[in-house]
C-alpha positions in Angstrom: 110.2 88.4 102.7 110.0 88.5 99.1 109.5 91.9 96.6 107.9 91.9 93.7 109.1 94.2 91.7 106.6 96.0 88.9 103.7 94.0 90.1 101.7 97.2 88.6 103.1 99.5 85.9 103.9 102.8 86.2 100.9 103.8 83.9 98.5 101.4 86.6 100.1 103.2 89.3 99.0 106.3 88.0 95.6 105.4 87.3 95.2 104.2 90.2 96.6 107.5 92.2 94.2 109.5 89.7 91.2 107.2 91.2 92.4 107.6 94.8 92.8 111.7 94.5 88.6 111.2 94.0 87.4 109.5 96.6 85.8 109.9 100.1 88.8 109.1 103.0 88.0 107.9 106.4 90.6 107.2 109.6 92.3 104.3 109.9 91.7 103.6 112.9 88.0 102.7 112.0 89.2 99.7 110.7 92.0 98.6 113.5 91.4 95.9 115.3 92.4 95.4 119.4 95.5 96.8 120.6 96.4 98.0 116.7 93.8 100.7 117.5 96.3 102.6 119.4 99.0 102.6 117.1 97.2 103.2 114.4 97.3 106.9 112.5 96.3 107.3 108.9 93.8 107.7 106.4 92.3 104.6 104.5 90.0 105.2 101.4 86.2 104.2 101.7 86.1 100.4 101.2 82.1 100.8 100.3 82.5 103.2 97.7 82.1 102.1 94.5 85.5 103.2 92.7 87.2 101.8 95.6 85.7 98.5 95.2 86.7 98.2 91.5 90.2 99.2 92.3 90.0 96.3 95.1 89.4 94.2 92.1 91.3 95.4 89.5 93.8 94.9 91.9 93.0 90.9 92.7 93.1 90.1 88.6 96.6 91.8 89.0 97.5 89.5 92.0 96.3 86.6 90.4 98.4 87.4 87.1 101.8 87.4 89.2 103.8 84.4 88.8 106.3 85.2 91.6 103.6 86.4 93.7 101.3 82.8 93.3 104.7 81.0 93.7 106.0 82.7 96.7 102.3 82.7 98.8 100.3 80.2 96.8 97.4 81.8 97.6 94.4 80.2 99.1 92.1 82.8 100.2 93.1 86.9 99.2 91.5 89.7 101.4 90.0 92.7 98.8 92.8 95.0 99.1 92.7 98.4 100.8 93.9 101.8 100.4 96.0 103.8 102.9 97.4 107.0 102.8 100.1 108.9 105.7 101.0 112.3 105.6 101.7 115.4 108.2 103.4 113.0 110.6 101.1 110.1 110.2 102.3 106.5 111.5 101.4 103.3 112.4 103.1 102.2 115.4 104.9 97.9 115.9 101.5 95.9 115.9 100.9 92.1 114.2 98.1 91.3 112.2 95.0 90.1 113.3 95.5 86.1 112.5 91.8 85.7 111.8 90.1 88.3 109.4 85.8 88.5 108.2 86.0 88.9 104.4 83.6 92.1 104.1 80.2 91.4 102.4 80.1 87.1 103.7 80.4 85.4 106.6 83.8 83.5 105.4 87.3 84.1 107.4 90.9 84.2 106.4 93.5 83.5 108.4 96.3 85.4 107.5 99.4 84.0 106.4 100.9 86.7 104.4 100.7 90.4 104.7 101.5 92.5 101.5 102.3 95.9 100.7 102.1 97.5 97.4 103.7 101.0 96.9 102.2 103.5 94.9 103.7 106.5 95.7 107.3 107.3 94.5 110.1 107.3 97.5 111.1 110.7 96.5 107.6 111.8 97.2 108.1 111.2 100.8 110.1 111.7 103.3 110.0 108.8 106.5 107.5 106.5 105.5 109.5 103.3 106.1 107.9 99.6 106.8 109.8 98.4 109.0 109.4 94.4 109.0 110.8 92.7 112.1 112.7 89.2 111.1 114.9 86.5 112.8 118.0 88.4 110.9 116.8 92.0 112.6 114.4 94.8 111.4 114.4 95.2 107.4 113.6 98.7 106.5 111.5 98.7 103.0 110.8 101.7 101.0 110.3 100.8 97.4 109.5 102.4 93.8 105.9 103.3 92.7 104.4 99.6 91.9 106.5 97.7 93.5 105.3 95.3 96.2 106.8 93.3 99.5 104.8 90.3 100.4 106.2 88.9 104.3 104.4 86.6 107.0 101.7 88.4 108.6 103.1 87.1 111.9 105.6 89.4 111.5 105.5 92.6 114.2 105.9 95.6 111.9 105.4 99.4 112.0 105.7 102.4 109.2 107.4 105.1 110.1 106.3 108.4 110.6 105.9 110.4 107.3 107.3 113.9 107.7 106.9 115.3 104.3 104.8 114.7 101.6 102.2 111.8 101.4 102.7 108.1 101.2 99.8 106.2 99.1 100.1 101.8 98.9 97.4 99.1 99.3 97.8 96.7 101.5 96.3 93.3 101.7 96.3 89.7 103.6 96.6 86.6 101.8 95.5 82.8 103.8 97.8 80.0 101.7 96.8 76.5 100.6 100.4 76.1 102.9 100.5 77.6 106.4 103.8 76.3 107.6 106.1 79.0 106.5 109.2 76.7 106.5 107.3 74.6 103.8 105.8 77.5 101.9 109.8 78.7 101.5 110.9 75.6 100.5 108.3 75.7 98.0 108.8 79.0 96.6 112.6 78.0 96.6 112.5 75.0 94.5 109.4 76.7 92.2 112.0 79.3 91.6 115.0 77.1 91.1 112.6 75.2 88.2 111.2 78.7 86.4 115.1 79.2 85.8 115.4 76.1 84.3 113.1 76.2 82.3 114.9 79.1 80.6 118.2 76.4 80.1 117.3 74.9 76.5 120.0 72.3 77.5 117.9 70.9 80.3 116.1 67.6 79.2 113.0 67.6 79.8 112.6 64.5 81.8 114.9 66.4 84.5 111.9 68.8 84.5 108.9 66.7 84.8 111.0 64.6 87.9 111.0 68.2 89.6 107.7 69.5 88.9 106.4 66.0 90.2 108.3 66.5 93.6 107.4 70.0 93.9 103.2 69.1 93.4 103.6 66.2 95.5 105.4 68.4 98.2 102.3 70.8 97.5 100.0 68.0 97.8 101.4 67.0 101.5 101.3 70.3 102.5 98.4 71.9 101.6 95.5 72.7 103.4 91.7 73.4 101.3 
């Protein structure tokens, strides 16, 4: 599980909550798949209207743009992100993604590796609203500020709490990575990480360097799936 903090600023957040406060809102459970269905209470804005599509991918250059979040899912295929919205007790009950997602408008499919969450509502504007994330260490309870995003393995059974007060606004999207083993894609991230921060050391040589990045794109290399 990895959060990414500021992946939008707060003035995008707010342009983008300005956008969302103008467009047409359908159920959620429209677009849950199998046994989600049941679970599943919220609004989700209109994926074919316009202004939602050009948030969608305003929101991909953004994705794109993040360092930490290319390093950490090294992402292969992205699904257009959507739009929810919970309010007056609205939830979404423990459920796992679907592993195999239709992109909308072709006749491609993702699987999904990662599942992300970006916030765009302040925590204070809400109260409950939790995503809970269960892991091998136990359930880890996120709530996190305007723009901030969690990205976690979509294979992960997870649930947001009910909102009890106030409304909770993110956009949520699936990611398929040029990786699928998740022990690999940590490793990765780990030692990707581990090289950004010494890059930063001016008393690194730079041989040191090159020896690492050429481990970590041959690791790539071995691991990757296109």
């Amino acid at each position: 599980m990895v959060l990414i903090e500021q992946l939008l600023s707060k003035v995008e957040v707010s342009q983008y909550r300005n956008v969302l406060n103008q467009v047409p809102w359908n159920d959620g459970k429209e677009t849950a798949m199998g046994m989600a269905s049941s679970v599943k209470q919220n609004g989700q804005a209109d994926a074919s209207d316009k202004q939602v599509q050009a948030l969608a991918n305003a929101l991909l250059g953004v994705f794109g743009n993040s360092a930490k979040l290319v390093s950490a899912a090294l992402p292969h295929r992205i699904f257009p992100p959507c739009f929810n919205r919970y309010s007056g007790g609205e939830t979404y009950g423990f459920h796992v993604d679907a592993a195999i997602m239709r992109m909308p408008h072709n006749n491609e499919v993702l699987r999904s590796d990662m599942s992300m969450t970006t916030f765009l509502s302040e925590p204070d504007e809400y109260e409950g609203g939790e995503l809970i994330i269960q892991t091998e260490f136990g359930e880890q309870k996120v709530k996190l500020n305007a723009g901030d995003a969690v990205l976690y393995p979509s294979s992960s059974l997870h649930k947001v709490t009910p909102v009890t007060d106030g409304k909770r606004v993110a956009a949520i999207t699936w990611m398929q990575s040029l990786v699928p083993d998740i022990l690999m894609r940590q490793t990765l991230y780990e030692l990707d990480q581990s090289i950004q921060a010494l890059l930063q050391n001016p008393s690194i040589a730079r041989e040191e360097l090159d020896r690492l990045h050429h481990v970590y794109h041959n690791l790539i290399r071995q691991a990757s799936q296109v």
